[in-house]
C-alpha positions in Angstrom: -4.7 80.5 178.3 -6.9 82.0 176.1 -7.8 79.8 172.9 -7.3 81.2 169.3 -9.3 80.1 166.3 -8.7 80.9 162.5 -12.3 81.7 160.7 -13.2 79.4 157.9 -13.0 81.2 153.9 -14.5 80.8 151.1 -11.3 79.0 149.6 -11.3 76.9 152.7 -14.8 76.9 154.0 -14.4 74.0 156.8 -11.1 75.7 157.9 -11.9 76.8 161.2 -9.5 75.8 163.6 -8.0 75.9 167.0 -4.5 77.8 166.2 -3.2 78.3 170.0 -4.2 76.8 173.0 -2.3 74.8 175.9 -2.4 71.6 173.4 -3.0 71.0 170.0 -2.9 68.1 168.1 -1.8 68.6 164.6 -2.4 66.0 162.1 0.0 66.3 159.4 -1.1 64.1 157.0 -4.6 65.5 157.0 -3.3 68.7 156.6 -0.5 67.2 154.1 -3.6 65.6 152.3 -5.6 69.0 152.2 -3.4 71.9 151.1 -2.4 69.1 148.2 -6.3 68.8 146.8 -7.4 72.5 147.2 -7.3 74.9 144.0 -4.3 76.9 145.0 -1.9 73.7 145.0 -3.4 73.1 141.1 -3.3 76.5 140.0 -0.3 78.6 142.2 1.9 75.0 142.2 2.2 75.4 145.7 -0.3 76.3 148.9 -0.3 76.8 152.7 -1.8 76.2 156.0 -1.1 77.6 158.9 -1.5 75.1 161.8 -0.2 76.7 165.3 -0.1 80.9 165.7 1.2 82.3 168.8 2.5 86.3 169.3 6.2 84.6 169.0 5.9 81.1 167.2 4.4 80.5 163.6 4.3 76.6 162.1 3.4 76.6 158.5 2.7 73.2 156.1 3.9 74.1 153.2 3.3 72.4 149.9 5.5 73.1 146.5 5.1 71.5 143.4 8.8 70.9 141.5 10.8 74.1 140.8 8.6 76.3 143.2 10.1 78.4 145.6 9.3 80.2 149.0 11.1 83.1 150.0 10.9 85.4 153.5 8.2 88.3 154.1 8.7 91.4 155.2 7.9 89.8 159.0 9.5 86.6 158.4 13.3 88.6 158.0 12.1 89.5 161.6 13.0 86.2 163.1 14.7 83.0 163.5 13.6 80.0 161.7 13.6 76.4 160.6 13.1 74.1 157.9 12.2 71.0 157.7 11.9 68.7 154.8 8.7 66.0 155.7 8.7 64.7 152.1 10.4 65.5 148.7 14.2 68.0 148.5 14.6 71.6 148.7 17.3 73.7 147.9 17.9 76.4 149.9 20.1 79.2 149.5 21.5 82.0 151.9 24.0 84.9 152.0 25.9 82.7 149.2 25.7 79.2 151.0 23.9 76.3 148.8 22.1 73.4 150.8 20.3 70.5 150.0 17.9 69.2 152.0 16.2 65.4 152.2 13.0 63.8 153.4 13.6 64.1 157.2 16.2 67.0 157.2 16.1 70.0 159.5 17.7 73.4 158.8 18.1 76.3 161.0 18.6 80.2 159.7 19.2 82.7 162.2 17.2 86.6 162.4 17.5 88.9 159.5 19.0 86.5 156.4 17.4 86.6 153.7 17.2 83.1 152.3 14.9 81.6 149.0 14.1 77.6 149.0 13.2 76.1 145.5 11.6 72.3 145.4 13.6 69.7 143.0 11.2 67.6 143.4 7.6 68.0 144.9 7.8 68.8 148.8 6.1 68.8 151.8 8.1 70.9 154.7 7.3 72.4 157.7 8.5 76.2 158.1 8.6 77.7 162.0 9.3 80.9 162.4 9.9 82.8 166.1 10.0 86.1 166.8 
């Protein structure tokens, strides 16, 4: 297998990582940790990393800030997904069903539903998505 690394930015200049290989080690609360300090977190009340990236499988740390919200792209309609609350509550809402999700909670959605999460309190969750 062939090895995938992300390039390092200006926002994030030690960001270079290994995205896909045969095994990575992912260490959440280092990730947890940075997305939380950087300048997007302060000024957008939420930010991102993307910590494995395969042609079918996308994980994404996500960090909100209370009363944030993350909603699907264009590509992210495309496929089937879960969420899962590592710290803080969510609620998520799709084709007219309300959940709310706890530290610890996972939630599935299947292809094509359009769905929008909004933090009630600060959170930390972990969103895959597979095409």
């Amino acid at each position: 297998m062939e090895e995938k690394r992300n390039n390092a930015t200006s926002q994030r200049p030690a960001g270079a990582r290994i995205l896909d290989a045969g095994i990575i080690p992912i260490n959440l609360p280092k990730y947890i940790g940075l997305i939380k300090t950087e300048e997007a977190y302060t000024k957008n009340r939420k930010n991102a990393i993307t910590v494995f990236k395969s042609d079918q499988v996308t994980i994404t740390l996500i960090a909100l800030q209370q009363d944030e919200t993350i909603r699907p792209g264009s590509e992210e309609g495309e496929a089937i997904m879960s969420l899962q609350v590592i710290d803080g509550q969510l609620a998520f809402e799709s084709m007219g069903t309300d959940v709310k999700l706890q530290t610890g909670e996972l939630l599935t959605l299947h292809q094509q539903l359009s769905f929008k999460a909004t933090a009630t309190t600060d959170c930390i969750c972990l969103l895959t998505m597979i095409k």
